[in-house]
N, C-alpha and C positions, 0 to 999 in steps of 0.2 A: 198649455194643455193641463198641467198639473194641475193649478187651483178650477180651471175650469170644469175638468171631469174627475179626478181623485179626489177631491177634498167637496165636492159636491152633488153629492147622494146620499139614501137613507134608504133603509129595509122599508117597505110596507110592512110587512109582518116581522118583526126580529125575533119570531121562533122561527123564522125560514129561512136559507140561503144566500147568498149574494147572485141571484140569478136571473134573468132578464123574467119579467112580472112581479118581480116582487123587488123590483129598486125602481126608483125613482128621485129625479134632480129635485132639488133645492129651490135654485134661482135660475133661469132659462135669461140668455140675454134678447131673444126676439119670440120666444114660443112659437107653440107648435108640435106637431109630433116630430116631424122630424128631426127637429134639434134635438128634442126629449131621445127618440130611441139611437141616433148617433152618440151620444155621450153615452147612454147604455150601456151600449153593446158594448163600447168601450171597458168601461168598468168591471163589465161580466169576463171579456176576454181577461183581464189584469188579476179576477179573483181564482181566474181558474189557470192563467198561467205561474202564477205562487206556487205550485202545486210540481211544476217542471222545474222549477229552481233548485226547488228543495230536492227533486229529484237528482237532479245534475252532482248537488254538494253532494250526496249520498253515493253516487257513480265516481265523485274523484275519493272518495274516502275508499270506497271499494278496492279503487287502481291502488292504493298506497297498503294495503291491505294483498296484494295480488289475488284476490277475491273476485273470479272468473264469473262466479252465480250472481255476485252481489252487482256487480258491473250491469250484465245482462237485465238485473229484474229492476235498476233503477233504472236503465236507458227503456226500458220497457215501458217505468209508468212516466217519463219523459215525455215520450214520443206519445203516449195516449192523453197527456196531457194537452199538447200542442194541438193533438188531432181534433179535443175540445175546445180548442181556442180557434180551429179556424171555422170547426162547425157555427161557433157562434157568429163567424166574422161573416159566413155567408147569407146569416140571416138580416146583414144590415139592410137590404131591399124590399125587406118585410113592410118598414113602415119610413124609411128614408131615400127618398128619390131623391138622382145624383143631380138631375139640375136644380132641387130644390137648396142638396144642401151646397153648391158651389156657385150659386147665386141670392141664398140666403143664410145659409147658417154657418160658412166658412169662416164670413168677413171677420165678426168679431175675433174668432181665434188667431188671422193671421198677425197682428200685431200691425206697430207702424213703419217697422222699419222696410225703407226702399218699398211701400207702398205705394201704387199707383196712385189710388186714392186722394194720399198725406203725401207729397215728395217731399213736402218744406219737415214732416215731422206732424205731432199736435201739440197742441197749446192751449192749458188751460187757463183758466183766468178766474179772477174770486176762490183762490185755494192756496195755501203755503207753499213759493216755490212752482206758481203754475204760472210765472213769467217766462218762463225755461221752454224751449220746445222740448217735447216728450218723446224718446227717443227709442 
C-alpha cells in the first residue's frame, strides 16, 4: 500500500493543496480511472488526516496540562478532521466502481502471499535471486 499510494503522487499545481483534482499517480500498474482516483482519494484522506494526529498530540498535551479548554478545542479540530477524511472516503464512487476495482485494480495490491492466483508463490527468472519463489 505504502509504496503503491504514498510514495506515488504529485501535485498538478504545487501552489495548491494535496487535494483530490490537483494530485495525480505516477505510475498506475493497469490504468484507468479508476485505479487513478482509488489511490487518490487515498492520499487526499492521509493529507487531511495529518491534521487529527496533530490534533490528538495537542489533546494529550492538554490532559497533562489539566487544560479543560485545550482538550475540548483539539478533540474538536480531531473530530472535524476525521469528518474530512470520510467526506473524502465517500466520494470514492465518484469515479471507482466496486466491481471495477475488485476485479481489476485490487489484484496487484494484494500481494502473493496465500493467493489464489500464486499458491506455489512467484518466480522470477532472468534477475538476481529470482530462482527463489517470491514470497
Amino acid at each position: 500500500y505504502y509504496s503503491y499510494n504514498a510514495c506515488n503522487w504529485k501535485r498538478i499545481n504545487p501552489e495548491k493543496g494535496v487535494e483530490l483534482g490537483n494530485i495525480t499517480r505516477l505510475l498506475n500498474f493497469r490504468g484507468g480511472q479508476d485505479e487513478e482516483w482509488f489511490s487518490m482519494v487515498h492520499v487526499a484522506i492521509e493529507a487531511q488526516g495529518g491534521s487529527a494526529l496533530q490534533a490528538m498530540v495537542d489533546a494529550h498535551a492538554a490532559v497533562i496540562k489539566l487544560d479543560a479548554q485545550g482538550i475540548a478545542l483539539a478533540l474538536e479540530r480531531a473530530a472535524e478532521a476525521l469528518e474530512s477524511c470520510t467526506n473524502i472516503l465517500r466520494r470514492m464512487e465518484e469515479r471507482c466502481d466496486s466491481y471495477i476495482y475488485h476485479t481489476r485494480v485490487r489484484l496487484p495490491m494484494g500481494g502473493w502471499n496465500d493467493s489464489n492466483l500464486f499458491p506455489q508463490g512467484l518466480g522470477y527468472q532472468g534477475v538476481p535471486g529470482g530462482n527463489q519463489e517470491q514470497r
